[in-house]
VONU-145693 format. One record per residue (C-alpha): residue number from 1; residue in three letters; x, y, z. Coordinates in steps of 0.5 Angstrom, whole numbers. Each point is the difference from the previous one (the first is absolute). Example, Ala and Ser with C-alpha at 12.3 -4.5 7.8 and 13.67 -1.06 7.14 Angstrom:
BEGIN
[atom 1; ala; [25; -9; 16]]
[atom 2; ser; [2; 7; -2]]
//
This chain:
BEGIN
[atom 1; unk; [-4; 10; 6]]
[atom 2; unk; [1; -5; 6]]
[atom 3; unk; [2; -7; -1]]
[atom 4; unk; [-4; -5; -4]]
[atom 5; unk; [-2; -6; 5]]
[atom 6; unk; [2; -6; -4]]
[atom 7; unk; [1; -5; 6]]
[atom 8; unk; [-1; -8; -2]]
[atom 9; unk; [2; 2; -7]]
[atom 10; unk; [3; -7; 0]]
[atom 11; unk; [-6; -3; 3]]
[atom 12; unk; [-3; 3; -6]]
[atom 13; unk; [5; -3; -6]]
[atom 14; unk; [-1; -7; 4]]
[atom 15; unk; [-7; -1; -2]]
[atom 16; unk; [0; 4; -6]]
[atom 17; unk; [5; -7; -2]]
[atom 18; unk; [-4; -4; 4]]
[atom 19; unk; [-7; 3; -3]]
[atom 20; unk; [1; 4; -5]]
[atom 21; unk; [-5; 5; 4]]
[atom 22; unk; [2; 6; 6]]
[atom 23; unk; [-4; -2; 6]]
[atom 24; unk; [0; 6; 6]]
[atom 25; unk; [6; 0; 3]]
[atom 26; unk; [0; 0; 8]]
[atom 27; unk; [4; 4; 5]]
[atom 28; unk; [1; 0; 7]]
[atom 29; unk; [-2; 6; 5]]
[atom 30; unk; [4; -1; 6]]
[atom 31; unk; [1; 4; 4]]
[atom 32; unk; [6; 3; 4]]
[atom 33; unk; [1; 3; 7]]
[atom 34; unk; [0; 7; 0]]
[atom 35; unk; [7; 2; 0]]
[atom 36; unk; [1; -2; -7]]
[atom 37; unk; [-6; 5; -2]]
[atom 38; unk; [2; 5; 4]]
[atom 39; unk; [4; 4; -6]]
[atom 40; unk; [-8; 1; -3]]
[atom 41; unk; [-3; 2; 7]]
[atom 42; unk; [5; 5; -1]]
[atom 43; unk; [-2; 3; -6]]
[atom 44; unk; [-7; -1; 3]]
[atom 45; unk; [1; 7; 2]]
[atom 46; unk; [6; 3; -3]]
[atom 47; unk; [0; -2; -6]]
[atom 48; unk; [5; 6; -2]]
[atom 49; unk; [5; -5; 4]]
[atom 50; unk; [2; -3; -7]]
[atom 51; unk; [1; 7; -4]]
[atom 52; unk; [-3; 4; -4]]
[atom 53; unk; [-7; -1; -4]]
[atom 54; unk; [2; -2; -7]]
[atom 55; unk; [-8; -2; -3]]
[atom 56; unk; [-5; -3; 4]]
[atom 57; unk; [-4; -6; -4]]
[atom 58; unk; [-8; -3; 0]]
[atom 59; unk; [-1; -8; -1]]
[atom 60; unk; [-6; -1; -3]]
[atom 61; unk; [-1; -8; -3]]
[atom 62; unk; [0; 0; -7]]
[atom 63; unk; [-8; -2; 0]]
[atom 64; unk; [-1; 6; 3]]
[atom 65; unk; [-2; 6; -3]]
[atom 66; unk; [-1; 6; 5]]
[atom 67; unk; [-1; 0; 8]]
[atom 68; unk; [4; -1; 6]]
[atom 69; unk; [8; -1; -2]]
[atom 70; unk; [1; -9; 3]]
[atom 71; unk; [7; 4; 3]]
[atom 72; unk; [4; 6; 0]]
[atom 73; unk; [8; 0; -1]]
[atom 74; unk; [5; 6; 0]]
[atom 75; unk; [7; 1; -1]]
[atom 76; unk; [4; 3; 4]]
[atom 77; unk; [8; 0; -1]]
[atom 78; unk; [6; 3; 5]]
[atom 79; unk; [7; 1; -2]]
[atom 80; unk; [5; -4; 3]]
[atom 81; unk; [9; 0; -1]]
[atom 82; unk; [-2; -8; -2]]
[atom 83; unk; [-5; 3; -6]]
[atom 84; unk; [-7; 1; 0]]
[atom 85; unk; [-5; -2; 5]]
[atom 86; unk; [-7; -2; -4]]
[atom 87; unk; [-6; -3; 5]]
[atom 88; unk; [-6; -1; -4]]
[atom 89; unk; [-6; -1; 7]]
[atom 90; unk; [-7; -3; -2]]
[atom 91; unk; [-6; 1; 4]]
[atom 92; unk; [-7; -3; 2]]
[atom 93; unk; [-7; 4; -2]]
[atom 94; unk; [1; 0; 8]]
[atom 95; unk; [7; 4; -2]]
[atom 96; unk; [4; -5; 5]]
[atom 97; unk; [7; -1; -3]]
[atom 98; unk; [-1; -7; -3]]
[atom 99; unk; [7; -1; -4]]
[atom 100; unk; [7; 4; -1]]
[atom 101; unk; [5; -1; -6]]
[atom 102; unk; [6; 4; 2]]
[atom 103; unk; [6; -1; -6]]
[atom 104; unk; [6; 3; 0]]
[atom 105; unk; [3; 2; -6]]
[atom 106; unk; [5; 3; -4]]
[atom 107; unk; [-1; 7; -4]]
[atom 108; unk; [-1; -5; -7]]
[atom 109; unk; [-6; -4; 4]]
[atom 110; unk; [5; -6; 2]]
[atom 111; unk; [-3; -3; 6]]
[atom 112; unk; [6; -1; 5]]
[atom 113; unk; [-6; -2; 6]]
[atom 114; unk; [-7; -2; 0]]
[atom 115; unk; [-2; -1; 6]]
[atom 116; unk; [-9; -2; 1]]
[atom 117; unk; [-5; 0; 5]]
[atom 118; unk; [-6; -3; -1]]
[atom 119; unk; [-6; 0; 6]]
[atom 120; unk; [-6; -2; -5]]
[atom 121; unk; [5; -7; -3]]
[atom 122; unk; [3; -1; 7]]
[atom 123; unk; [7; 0; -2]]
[atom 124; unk; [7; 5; 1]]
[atom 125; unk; [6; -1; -5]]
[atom 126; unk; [6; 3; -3]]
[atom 127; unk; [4; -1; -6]]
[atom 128; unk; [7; 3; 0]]
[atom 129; unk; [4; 1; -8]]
[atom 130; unk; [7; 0; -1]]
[atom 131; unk; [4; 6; -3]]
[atom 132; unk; [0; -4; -7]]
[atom 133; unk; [-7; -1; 2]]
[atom 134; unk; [0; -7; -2]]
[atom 135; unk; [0; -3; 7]]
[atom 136; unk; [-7; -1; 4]]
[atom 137; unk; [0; -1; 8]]
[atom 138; unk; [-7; -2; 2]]
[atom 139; unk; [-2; 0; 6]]
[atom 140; unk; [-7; -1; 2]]
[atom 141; unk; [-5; -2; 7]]
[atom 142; unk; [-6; -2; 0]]
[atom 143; unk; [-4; -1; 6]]
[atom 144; unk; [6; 0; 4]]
[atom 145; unk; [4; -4; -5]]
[atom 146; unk; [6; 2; -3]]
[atom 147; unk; [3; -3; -7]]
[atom 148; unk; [5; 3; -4]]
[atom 149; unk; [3; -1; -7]]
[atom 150; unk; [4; 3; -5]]
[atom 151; unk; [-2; 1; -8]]
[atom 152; unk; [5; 2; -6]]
[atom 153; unk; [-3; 4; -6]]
[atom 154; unk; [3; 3; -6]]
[atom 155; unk; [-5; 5; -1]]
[atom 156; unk; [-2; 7; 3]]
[atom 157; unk; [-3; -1; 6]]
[atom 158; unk; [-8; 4; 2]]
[atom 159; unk; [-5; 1; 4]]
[atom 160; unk; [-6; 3; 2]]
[atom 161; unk; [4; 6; 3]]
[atom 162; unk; [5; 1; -5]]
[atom 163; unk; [-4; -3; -7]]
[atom 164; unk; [-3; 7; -2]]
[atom 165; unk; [7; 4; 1]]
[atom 166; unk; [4; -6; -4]]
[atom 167; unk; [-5; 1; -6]]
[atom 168; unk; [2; 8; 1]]
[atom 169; unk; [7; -1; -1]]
[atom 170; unk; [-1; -4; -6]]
[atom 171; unk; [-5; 3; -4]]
[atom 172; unk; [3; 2; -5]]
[atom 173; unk; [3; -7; -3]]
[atom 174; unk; [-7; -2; 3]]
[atom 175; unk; [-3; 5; -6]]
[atom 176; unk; [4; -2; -5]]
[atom 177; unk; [-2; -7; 0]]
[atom 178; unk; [5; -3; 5]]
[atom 179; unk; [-3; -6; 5]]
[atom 180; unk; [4; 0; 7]]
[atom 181; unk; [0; -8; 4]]
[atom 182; unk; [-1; 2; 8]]
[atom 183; unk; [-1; -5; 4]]
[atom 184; unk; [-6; 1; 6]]
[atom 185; unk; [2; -1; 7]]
[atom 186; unk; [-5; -4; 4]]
[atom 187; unk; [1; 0; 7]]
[atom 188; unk; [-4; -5; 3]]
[atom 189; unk; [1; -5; -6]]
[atom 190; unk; [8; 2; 2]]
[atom 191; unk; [1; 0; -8]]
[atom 192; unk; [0; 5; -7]]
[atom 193; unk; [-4; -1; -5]]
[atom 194; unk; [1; 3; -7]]
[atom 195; unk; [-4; 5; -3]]
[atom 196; unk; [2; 4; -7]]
[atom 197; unk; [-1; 7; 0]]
[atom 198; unk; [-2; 4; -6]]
[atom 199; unk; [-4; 5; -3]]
[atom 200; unk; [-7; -1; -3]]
[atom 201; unk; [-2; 8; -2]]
[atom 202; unk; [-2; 6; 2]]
[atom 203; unk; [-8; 2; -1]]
[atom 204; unk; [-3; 6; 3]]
[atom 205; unk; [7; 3; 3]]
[atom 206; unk; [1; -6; 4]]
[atom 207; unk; [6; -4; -2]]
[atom 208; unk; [-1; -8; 2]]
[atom 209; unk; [5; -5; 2]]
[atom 210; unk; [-2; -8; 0]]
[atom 211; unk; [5; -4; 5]]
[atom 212; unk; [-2; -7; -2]]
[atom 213; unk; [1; -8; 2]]
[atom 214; unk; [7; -1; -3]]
[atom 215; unk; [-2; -8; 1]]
[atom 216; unk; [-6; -3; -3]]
[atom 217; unk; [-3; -3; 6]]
[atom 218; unk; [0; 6; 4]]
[atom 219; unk; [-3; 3; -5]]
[atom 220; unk; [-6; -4; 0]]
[atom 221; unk; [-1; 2; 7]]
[atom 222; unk; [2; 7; 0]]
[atom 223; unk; [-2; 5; -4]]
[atom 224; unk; [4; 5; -4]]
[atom 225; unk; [0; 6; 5]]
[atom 226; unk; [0; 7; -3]]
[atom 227; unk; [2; 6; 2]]
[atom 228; unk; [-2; 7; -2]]
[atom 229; unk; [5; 7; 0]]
[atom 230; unk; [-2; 7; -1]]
[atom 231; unk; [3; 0; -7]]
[atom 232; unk; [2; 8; 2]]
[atom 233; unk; [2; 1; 7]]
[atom 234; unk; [2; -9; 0]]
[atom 235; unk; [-5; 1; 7]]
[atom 236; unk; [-3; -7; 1]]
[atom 237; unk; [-8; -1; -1]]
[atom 238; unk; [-2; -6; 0]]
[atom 239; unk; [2; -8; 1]]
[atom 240; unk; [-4; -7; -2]]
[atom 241; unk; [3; -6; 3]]
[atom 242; unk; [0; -5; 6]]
[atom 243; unk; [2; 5; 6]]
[atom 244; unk; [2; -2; 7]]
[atom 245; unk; [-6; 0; 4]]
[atom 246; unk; [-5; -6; 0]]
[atom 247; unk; [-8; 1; -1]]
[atom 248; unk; [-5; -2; 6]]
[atom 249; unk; [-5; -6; -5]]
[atom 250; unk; [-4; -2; 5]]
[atom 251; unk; [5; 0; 5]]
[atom 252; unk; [5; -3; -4]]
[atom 253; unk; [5; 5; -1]]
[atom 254; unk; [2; -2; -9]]
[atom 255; unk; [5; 4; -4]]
[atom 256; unk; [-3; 6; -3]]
[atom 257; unk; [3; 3; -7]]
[atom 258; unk; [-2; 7; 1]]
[atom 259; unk; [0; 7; -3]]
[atom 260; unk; [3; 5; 3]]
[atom 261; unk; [-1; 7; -1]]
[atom 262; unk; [7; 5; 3]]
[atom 263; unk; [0; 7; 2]]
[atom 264; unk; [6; 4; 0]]
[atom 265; unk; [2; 3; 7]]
[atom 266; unk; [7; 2; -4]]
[atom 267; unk; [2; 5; -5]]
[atom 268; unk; [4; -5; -3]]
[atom 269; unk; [0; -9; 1]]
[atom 270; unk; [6; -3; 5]]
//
């Protein structure tokens, strides 16, 4: 999975109050100079740069039944003494490198970085947590400008590239009927938003697990996402929910909620 994109999520419960209605959220594409997107370029050519292939992902919009993937993604992971390395990178159909998501993390899936690139949205961030993982240090450009903040939590914190593992460290308490706070970091929003994680149920071999709006407003506009596993081998197999990449509407770049559909390049998932 990669990161859901929930920008203007605030602007959303704003109008919700106001209005009692959800309206479009609008983004800003920006653009930055080159310098800031040459981590893509790199990985243009030589996407082994970031590790090993761990499983590569199509996105189709969840209308769509068949054809031709809206994008692709793959997880690559490197091994590093400050832990692992897991970049998520996300193509165009032109196969240009269009986003990457590279977190580092601890053997237990705790994001210790987070650090986004995003040509498509025009913006580059990071987030940096505390040993305790309590701690949040933003920091965010954004057509040239720079902000920072800082956040404290009292859940778990995930995102695109660690959520998946996350889930695989707790499937036993998950199973047996254990509902797990997380709170999902949102770089461009310099903000975590709450999310329940727990498990809905196997069918067909593949074991599901919903990650739900802990807030009642953000459920209104974020749907519930849902990720299936391999109920044997844990391998993942197919996620439903808001992803990172934006649709192009009649040249207006909209928030796509997506199916997307894994194969595993990796005997086991890092």
């Amino acid at each position: 999975m990669s990161l859901p994109n929930f920008r203007h999520i605030h602007i959303h419960i704003r109008r919700l109050a106001m209005t009692a209605g959800l309206l479009a959220a609008s983004t800003c594409h920006a653009q930055l100079g080159a310098p800031a997107f040459h981590k893509l370029d790199v990985l243009q050519t030589m996407p082994e740069s970031a590790g090993a292939l761990v499983y590569q992902g199509a996105t189709f919009a969840q209308r769509q039944s068949a054809g031709i993937p809206l994008f692709r993604y793959e997880r690559r992971l490197s091994n590093a003494t400050t832990g692992l390395t897991a970049s998520h990178i996300t193509r165009d159909p032109s196969e240009s490198v269009i986003i990457l998501e590279s977190a580092t993390l601890s053997d237990q899936y705790e994001v210790r970085r987070l650090e986004v690139t995003n040509r498509q949205s025009g913006f580059t961030g990071s987030v940096r947590v505390s040993n305790d993982g309590r701690h949040l240090e933003y920091e965010l450009n954004e057509n040239g400008k720079v902000s920072k903040s800082t956040e404290d939590v009292s859940a778990p914190i995930v995102c695109g590239p660690s959520l998946f593992g996350f889930i695989l460290k707790r499937w036993e308490p998950l199973k047996a009927g254990a509902k797990v706070p997380v709170r999902m970091v949102v770089i461009q929003d310099k903000t975590t938003y709450g999310f329940d994680l727990a498990y809905e149920k196997t069918t067909h071999n593949q074991a599901i697990f919903t990650i739900t709006p802990s807030s009642f407003l953000i459920r209104m506009a974020i749907a519930p996402l849902r990720v299936a596993f391999d109920a044997s081998s844990r391998a993942p197999v197919r996620y439903e929910g808001r992803v990172p990449p934006m649709e192009n509407i009649d040249g207006k770049l909209k928030n796509l909620d997506a199916r997307v559909q894994y194969t595993s390049q990796s005997p086991v998932y890092r």
